[in-house]
Short mmCIF file of the C-alpha atoms (twelve columns), coordinates in Angstrom:
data_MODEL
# 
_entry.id   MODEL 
# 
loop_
_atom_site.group_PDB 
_atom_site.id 
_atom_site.type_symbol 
_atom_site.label_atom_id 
_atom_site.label_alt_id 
_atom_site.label_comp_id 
_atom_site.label_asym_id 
_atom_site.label_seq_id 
_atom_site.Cartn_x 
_atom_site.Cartn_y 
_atom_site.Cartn_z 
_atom_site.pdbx_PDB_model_num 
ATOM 1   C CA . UNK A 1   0.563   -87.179  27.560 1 
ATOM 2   C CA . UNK A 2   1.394   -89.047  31.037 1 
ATOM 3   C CA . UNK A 3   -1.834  -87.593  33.023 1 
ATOM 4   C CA . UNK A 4   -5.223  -90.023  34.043 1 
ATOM 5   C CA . UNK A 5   -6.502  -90.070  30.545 1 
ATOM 6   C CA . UNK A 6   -3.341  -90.955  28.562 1 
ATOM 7   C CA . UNK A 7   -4.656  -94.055  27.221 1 
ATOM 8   C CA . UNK A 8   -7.195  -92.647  25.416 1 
ATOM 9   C CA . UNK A 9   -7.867  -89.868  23.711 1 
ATOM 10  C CA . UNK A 10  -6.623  -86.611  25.377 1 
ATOM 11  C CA . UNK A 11  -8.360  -83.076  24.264 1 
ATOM 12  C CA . UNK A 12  -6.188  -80.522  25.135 1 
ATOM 13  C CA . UNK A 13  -7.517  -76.868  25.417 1 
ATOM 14  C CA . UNK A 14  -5.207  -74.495  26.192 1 
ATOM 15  C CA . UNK A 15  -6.914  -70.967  28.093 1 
ATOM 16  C CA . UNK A 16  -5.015  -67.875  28.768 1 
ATOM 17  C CA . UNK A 17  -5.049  -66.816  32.123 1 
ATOM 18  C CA . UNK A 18  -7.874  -65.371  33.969 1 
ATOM 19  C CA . UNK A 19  -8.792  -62.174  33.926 1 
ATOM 20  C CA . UNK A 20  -6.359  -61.696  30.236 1 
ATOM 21  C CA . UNK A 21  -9.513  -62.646  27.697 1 
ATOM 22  C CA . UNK A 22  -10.520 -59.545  25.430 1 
ATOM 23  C CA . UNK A 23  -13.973 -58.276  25.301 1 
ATOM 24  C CA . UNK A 24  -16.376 -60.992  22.939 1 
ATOM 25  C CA . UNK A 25  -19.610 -60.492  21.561 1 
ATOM 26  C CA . UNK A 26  -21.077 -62.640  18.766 1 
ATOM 27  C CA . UNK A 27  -24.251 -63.428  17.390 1 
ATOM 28  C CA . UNK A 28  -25.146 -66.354  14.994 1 
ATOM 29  C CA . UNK A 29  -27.880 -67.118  12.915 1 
ATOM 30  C CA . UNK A 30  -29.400 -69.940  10.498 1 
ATOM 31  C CA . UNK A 31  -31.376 -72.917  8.793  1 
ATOM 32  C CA . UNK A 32  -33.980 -74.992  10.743 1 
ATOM 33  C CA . UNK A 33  -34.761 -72.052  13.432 1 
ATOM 34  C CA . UNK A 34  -30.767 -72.484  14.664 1 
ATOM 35  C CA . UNK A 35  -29.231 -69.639  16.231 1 
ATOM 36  C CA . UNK A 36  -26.987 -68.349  19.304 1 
ATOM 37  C CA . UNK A 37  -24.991 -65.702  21.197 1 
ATOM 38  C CA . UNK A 38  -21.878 -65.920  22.915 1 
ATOM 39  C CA . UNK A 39  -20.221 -63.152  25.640 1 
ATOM 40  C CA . UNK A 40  -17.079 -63.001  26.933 1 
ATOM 41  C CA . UNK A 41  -15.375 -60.015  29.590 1 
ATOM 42  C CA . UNK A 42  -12.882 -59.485  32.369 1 
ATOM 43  C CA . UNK A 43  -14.668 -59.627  35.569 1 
ATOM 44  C CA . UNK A 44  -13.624 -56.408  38.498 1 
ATOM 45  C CA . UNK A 45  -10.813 -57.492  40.324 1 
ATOM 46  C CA . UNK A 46  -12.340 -59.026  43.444 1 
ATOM 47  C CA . UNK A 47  -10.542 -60.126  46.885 1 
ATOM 48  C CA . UNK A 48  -7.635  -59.744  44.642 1 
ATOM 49  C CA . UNK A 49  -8.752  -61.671  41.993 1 
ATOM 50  C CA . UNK A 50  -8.322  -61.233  38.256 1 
ATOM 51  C CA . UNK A 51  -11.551 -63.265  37.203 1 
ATOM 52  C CA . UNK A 52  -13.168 -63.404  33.527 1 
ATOM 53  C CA . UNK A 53  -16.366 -64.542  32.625 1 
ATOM 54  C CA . UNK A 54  -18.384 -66.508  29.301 1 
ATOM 55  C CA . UNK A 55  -21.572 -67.219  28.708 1 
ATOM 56  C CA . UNK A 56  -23.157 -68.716  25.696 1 
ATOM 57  C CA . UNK A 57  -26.610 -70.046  24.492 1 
ATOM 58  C CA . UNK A 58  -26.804 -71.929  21.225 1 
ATOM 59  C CA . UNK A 59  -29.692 -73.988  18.935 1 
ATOM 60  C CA . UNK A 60  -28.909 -76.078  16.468 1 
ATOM 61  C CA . UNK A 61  -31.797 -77.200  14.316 1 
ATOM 62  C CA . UNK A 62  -31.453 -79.983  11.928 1 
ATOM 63  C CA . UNK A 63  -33.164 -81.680  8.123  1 
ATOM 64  C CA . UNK A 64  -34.092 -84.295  10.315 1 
ATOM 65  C CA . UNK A 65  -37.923 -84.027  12.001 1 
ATOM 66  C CA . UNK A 66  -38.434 -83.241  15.319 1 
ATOM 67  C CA . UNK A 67  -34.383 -83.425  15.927 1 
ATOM 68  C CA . UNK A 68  -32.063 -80.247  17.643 1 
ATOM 69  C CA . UNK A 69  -30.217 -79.244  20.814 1 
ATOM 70  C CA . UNK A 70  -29.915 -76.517  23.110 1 
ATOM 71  C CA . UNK A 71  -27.422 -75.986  24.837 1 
ATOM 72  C CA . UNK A 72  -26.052 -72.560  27.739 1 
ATOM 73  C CA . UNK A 73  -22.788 -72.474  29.251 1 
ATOM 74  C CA . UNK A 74  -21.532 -70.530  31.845 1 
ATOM 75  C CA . UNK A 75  -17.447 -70.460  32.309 1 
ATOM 76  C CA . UNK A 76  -16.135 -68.723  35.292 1 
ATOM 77  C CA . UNK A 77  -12.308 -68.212  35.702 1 
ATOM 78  C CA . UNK A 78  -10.035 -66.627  38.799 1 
ATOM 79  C CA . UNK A 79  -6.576  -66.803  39.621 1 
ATOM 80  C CA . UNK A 80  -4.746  -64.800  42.519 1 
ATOM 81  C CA . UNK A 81  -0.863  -64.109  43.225 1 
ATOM 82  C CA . UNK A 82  -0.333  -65.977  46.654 1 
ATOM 83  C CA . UNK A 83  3.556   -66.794  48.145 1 
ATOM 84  C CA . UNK A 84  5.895   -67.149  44.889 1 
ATOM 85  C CA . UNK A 85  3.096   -68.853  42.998 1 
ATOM 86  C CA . UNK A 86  -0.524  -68.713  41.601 1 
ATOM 87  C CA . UNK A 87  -3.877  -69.941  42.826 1 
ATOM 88  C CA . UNK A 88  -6.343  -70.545  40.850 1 
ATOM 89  C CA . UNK A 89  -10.181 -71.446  41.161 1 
ATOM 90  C CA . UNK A 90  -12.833 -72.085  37.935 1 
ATOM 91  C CA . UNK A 91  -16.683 -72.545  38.025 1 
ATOM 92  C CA . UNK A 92  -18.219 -74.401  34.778 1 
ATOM 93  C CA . UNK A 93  -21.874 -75.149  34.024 1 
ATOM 94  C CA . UNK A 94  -23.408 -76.774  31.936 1 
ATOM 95  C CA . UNK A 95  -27.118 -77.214  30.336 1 
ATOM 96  C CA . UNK A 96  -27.749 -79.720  27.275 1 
ATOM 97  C CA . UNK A 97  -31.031 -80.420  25.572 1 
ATOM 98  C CA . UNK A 98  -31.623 -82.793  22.871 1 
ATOM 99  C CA . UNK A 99  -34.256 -83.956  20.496 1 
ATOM 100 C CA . UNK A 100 -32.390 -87.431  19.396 1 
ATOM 101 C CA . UNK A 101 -32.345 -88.237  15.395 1 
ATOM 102 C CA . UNK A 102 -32.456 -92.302  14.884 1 
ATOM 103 C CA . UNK A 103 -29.900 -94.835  13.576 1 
ATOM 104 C CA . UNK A 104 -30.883 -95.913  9.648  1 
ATOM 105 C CA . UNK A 105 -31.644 -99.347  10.616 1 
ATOM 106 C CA . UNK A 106 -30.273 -101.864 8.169  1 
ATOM 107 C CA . UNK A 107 -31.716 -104.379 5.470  1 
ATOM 108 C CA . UNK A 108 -29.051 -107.674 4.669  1 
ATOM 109 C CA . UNK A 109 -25.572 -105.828 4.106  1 
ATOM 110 C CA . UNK A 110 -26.879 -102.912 3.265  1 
ATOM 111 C CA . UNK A 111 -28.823 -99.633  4.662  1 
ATOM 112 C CA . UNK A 112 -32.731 -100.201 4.456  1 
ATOM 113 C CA . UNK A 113 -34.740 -98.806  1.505  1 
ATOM 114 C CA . UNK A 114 -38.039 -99.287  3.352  1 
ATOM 115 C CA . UNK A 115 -37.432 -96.371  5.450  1 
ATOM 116 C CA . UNK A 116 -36.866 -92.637  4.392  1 
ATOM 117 C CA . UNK A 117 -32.945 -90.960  5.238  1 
ATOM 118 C CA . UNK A 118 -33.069 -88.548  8.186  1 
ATOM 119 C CA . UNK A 119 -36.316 -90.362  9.458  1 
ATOM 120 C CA . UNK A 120 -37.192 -90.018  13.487 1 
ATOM 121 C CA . UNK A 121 -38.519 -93.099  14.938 1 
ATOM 122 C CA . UNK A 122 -38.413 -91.545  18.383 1 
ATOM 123 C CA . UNK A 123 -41.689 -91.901  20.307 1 
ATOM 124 C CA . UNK A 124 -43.200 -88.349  20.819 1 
ATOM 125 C CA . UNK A 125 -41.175 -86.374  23.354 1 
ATOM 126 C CA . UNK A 126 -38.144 -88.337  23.391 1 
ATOM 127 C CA . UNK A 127 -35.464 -86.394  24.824 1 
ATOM 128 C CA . UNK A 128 -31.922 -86.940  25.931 1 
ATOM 129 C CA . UNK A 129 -30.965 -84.062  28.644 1 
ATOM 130 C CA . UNK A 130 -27.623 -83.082  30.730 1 
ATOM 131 C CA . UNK A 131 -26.946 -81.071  33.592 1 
ATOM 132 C CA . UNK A 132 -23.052 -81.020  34.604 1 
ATOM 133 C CA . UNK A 133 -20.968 -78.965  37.258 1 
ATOM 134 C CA . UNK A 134 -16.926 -78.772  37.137 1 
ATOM 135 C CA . UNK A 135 -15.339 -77.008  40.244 1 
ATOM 136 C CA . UNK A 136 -11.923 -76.878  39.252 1 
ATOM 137 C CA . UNK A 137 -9.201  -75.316  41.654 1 
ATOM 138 C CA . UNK A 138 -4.940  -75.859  41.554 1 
ATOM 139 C CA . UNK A 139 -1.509  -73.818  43.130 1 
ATOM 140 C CA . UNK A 140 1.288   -73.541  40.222 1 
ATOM 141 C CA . UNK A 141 4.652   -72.245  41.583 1 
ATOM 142 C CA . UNK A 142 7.544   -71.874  39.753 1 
ATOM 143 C CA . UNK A 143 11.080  -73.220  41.621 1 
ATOM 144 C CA . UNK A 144 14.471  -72.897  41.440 1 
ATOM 145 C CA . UNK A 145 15.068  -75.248  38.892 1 
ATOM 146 C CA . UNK A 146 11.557  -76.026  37.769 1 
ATOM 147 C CA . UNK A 147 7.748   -75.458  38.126 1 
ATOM 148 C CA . UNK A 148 5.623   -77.552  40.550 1 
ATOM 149 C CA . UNK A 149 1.892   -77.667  39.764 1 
ATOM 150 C CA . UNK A 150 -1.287  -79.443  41.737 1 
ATOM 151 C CA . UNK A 151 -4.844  -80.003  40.384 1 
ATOM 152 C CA . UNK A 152 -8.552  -80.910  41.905 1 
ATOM 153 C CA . UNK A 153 -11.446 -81.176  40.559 1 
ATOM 154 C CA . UNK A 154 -14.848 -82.378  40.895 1 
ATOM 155 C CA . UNK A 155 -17.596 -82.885  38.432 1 
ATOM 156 C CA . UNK A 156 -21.072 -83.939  39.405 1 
ATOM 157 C CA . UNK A 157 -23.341 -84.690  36.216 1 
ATOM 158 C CA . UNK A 158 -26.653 -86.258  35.151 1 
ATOM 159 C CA . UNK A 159 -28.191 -87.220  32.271 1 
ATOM 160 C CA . UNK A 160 -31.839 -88.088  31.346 1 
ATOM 161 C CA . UNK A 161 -32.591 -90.414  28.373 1 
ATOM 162 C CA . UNK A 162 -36.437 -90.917  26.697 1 
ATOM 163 C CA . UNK A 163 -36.216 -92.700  23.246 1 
ATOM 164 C CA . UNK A 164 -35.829 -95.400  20.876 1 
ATOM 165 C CA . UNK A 165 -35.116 -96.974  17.507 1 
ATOM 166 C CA . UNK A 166 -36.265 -99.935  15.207 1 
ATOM 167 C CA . UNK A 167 -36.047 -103.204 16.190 1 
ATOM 168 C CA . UNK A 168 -37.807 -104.650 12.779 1 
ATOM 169 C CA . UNK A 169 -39.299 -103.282 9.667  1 
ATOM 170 C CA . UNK A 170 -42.795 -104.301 10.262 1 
ATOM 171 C CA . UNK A 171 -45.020 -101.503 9.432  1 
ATOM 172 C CA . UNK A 172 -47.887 -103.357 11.346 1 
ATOM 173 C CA . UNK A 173 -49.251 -100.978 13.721 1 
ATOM 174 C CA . UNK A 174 -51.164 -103.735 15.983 1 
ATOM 175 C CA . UNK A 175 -47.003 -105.305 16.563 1 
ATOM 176 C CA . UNK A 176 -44.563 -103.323 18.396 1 
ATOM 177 C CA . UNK A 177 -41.818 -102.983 16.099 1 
ATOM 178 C CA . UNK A 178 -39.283 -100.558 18.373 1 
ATOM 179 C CA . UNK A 179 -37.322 -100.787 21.436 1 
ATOM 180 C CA . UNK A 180 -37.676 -97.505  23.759 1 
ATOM 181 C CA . UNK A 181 -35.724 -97.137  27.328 1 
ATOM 182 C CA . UNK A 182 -36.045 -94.198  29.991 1 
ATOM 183 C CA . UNK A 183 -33.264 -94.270  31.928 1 
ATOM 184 C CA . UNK A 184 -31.497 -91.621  34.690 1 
ATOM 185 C CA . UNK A 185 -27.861 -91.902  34.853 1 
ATOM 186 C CA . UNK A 186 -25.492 -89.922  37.705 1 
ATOM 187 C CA . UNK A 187 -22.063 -89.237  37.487 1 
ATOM 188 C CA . UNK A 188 -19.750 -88.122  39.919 1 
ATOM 189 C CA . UNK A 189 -16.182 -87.093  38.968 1 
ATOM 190 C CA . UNK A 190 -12.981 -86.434  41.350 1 
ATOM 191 C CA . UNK A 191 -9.772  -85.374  40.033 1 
ATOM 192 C CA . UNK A 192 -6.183  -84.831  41.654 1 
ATOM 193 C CA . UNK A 193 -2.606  -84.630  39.765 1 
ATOM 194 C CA . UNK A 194 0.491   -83.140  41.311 1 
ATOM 195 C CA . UNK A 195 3.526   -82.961  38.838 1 
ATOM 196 C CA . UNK A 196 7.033   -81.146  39.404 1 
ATOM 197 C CA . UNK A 197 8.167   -80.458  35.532 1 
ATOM 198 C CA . UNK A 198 12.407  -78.767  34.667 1 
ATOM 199 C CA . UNK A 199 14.334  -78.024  31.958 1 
ATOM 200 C CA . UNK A 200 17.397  -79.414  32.359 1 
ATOM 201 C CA . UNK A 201 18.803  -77.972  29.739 1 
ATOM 202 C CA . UNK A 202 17.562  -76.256  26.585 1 
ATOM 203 C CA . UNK A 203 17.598  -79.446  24.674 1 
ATOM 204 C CA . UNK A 204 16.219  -81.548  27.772 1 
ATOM 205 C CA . UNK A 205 12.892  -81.595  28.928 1 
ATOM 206 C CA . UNK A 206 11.376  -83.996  31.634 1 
ATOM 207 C CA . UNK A 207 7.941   -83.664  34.379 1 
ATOM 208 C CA . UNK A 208 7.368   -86.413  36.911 1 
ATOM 209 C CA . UNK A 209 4.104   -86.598  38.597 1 
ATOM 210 C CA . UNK A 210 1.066   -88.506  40.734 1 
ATOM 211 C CA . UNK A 211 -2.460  -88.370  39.855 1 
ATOM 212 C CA . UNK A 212 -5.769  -90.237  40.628 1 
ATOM 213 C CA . UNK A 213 -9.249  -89.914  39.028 1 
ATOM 214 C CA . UNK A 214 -12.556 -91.325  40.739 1 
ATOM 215 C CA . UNK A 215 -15.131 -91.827  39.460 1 
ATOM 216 C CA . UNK A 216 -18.791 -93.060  40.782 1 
ATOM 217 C CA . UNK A 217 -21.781 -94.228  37.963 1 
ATOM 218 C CA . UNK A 218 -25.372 -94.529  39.386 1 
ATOM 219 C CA . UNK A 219 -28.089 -95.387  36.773 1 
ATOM 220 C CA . UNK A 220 -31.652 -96.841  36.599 1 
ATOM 221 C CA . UNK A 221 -34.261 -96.936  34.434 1 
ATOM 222 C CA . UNK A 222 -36.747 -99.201  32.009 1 
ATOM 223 C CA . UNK A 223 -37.269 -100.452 28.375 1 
ATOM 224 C CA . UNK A 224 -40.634 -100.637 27.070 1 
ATOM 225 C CA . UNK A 225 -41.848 -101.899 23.275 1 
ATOM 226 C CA . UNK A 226 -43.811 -99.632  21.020 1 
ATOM 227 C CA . UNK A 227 -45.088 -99.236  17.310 1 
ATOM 228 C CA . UNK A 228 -43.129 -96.218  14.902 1 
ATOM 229 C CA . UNK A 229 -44.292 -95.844  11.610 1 
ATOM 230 C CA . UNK A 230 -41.566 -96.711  8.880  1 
ATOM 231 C CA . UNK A 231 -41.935 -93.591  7.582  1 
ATOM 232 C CA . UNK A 232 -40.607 -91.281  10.586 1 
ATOM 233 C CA . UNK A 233 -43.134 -88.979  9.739  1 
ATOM 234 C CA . UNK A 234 -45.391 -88.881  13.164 1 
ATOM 235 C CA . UNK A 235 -43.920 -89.146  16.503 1 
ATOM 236 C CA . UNK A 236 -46.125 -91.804  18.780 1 
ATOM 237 C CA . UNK A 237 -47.309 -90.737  22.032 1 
ATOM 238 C CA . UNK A 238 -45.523 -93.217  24.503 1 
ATOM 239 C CA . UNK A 239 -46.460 -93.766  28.121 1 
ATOM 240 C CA . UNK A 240 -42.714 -93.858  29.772 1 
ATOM 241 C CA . UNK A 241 -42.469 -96.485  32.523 1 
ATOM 242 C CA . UNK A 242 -42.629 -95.250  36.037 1 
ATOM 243 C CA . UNK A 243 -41.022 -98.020  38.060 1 
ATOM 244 C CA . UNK A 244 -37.356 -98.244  36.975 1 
ATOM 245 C CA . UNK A 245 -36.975 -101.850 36.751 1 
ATOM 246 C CA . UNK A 246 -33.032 -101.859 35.947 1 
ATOM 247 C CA . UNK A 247 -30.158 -100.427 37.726 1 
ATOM 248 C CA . UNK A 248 -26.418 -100.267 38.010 1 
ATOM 249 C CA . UNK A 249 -24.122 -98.493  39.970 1 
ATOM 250 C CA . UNK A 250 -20.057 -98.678  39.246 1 
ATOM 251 C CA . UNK A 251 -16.999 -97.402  41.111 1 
ATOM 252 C CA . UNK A 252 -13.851 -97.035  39.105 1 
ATOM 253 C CA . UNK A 253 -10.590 -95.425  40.739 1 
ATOM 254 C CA . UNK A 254 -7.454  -94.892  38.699 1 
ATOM 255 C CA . UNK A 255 -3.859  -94.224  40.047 1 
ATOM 256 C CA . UNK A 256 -0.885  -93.629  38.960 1 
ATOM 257 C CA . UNK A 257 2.812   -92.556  39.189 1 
ATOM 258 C CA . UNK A 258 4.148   -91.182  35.558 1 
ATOM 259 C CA . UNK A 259 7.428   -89.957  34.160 1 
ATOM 260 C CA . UNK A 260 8.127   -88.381  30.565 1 
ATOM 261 C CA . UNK A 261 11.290  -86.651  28.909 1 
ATOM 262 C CA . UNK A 262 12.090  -85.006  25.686 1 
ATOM 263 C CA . UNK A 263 15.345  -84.723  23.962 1 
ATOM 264 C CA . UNK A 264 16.599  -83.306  21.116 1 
ATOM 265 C CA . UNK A 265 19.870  -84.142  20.176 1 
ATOM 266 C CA . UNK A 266 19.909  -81.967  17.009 1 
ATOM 267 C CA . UNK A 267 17.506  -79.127  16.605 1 
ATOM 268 C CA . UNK A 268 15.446  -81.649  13.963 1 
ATOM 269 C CA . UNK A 269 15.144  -84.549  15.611 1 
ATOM 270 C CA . UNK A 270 13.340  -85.204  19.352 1 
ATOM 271 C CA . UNK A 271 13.118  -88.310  21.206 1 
ATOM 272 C CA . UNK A 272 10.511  -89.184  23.562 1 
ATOM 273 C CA . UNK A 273 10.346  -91.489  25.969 1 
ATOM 274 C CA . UNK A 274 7.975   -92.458  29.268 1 
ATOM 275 C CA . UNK A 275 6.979   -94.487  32.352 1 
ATOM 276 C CA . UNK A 276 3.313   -95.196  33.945 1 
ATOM 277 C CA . UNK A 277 2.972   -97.063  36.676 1 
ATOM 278 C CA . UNK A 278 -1.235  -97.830  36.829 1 
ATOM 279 C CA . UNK A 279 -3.398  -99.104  39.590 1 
ATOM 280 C CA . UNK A 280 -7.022  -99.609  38.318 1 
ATOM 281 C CA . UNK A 281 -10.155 -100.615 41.148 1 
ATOM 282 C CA . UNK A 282 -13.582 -101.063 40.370 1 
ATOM 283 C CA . UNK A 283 -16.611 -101.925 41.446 1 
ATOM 284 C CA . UNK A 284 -19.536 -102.882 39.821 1 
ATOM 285 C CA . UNK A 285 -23.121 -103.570 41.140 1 
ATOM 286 C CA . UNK A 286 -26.910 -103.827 39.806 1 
ATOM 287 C CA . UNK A 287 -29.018 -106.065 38.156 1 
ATOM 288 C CA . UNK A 288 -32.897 -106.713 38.034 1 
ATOM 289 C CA . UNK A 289 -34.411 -104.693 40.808 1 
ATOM 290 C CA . UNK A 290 -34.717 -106.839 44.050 1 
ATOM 291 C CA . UNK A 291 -32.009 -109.502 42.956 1 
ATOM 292 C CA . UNK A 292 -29.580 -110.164 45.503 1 
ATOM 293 C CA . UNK A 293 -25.891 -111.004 43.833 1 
ATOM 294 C CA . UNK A 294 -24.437 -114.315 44.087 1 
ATOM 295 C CA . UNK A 295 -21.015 -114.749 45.587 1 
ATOM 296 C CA . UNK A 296 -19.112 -115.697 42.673 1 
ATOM 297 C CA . UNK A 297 -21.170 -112.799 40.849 1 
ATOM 298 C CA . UNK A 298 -19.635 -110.379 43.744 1 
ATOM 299 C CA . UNK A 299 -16.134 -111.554 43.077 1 
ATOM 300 C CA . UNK A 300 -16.395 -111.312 39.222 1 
ATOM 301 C CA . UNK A 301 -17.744 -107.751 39.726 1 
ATOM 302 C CA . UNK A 302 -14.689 -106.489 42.125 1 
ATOM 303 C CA . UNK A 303 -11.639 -106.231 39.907 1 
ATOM 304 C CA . UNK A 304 -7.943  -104.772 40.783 1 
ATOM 305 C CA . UNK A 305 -4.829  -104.378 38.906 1 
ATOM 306 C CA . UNK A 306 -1.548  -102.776 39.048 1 
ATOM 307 C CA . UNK A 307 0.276   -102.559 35.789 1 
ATOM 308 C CA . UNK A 308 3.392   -101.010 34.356 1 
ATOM 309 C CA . UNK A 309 3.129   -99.039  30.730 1 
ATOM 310 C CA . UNK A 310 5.440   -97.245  28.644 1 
ATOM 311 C CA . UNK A 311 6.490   -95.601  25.471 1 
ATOM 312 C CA . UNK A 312 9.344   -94.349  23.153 1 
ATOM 313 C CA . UNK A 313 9.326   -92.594  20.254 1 
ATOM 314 C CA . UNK A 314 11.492  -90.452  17.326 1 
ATOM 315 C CA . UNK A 315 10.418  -87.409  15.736 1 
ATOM 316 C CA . UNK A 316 12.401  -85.873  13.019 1 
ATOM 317 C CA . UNK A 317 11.846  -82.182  11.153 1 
ATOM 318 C CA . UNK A 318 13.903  -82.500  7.684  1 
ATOM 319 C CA . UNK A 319 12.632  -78.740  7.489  1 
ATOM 320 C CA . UNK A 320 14.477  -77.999  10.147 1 
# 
């Protein structure tokens, strides 16, 4: 995988097109009040538009107290014949709600015996909350000797965090003994790839491509000290911090110019090979509230680099 992400992990999920999803109607139930429904259906062809639509709603209930999510999501996909290609437009939402569980804190080498499994040293009402938005829109036309496809997207997000964990095993109620934080962080997320991929043969693959991802990070917030029992068993009523105290805000932009074939030389055997040429910016500012940035902080915090990556590889099917 050559695209913006390739040097991490890469989740690829693969959708038919719009408008060609069958009818779905399902309805789950069980344990610790958990339970959902999911819908899927073509949507009337619109402005010449084959669209399809899902929606689901889910919660998930766990052993642990006072811990669960719920979650909706709303998927909506289009696509349109236009010149000798496709265009194509989708409209994701989604709405997360969580009651965090807690980290087992840890005694020497070993997990702590002085506090219960599953136990929730949350104060009462912690919460950690997301609202995200994905416009995605591309044109894919197939050529001569090829198929040329572009990509945009944007994804606006935020999160909201209330909670905490053990910082000690006191179980002295007059000592705070936990470390809570309330914090809002907002995400902004801009996509573009353009990528001509041909067959050059039927035993020789290759795509060659451009793509940039943006990203902006805005977050502020507090951390506060409190008293949780050992036990887990009763949530403390906390009094959140109003005055965010803390803040950061990053930039990070991430170019680059990629190249990847396949061969195979036998039917059992493929070789792999591929280019990426990287330029990486970012931008990072925030500290205490109110303190101004020194210059040589300024410098460290602006970095830029241009770098040249690659890979080979051999993959061989005695089956074959």
């Amino acid at each position: 995988m050559y695209g913006a992400t390739s040097f991490v992990g890469v989740i690829q999920v693969v959708h038919r097109d719009a408008g060609a999803a069958h009818g779905h109607v399902a309805v789950s139930g069980g344990s610790f009040a958990s339970g959902g429904a999911s819908f899927t259906s073509k949507v009337p062809e619109w402005a010449g538009f084959t669209s399809d639509l899902s929606v689901d709603v889910r919660r998930q209930g766990y052993r642990d107290e006072r811990t669960s999510f719920r979650r909706g999501h709303v998927f909506w996909r289009n696509r349109r014949d236009v010149g000798s290609g496709h265009f194509r437009f989708d409209v994701d939402l989604t709405w997360l709600d969580q009651d965090p569980a807690s980290p087992h804190p840890r005694g020497g080498a070993s997990l702590s015996s002085e506090t219960p499994l599953d136990a929730n040293h949350n104060p009462d009402g912690a919460f950690l909350n997301e609202r995200r938005f994905s416009f995605n829109t591309g044109y894919d036309r197939p050529l001569a000797d090829g198929d040329w496809s572009t990509t945009l997207q944007f994804a606006p997000s935020r999160q909201n965090i209330f909670g905490g964990f053990l910082t000690s095993l006191s179980d002295d109620a007059t000592s705070p003994n936990a470390r809570g934080i309330r914090e809002n962080i907002d995400v902004f997320d801009l996509y573009f790839d353009t990528h001509y991929a041909r067959d050059f043969s039927p035993k020789l693959k290759g795509i060659i491509g451009l793509d940039h991802l943006h990203g902006n990070g805005d977050a502020e917030g507090a951390d506060f000290s409190y008293f949780a029992p050992l036990s887990g068993a009763t949530a403390i009523p906390v009094e959140a911090p109003i005055e965010a105290d803390l803040g950061v805000r990053d930039r990070r932009d991430f170019t680059g110019l990629y190249a990847f074939t396949e061969w195979f030389p036998v039917e059992s055997l493929r070789l792999e090979a591929g280019l990426r040429l990287n330029r990486t910016d970012e931008e990072r500012m925030g500290d205490e509230a109110g303190r101004a940035a020194s210059p040589e902080e300024e410098a460290a915090n602006l970095q830029s680099h241009a770098r040249l990556s690659g890979s080979a590889g051999a993959a061989w099917n005695g089956l074959g």
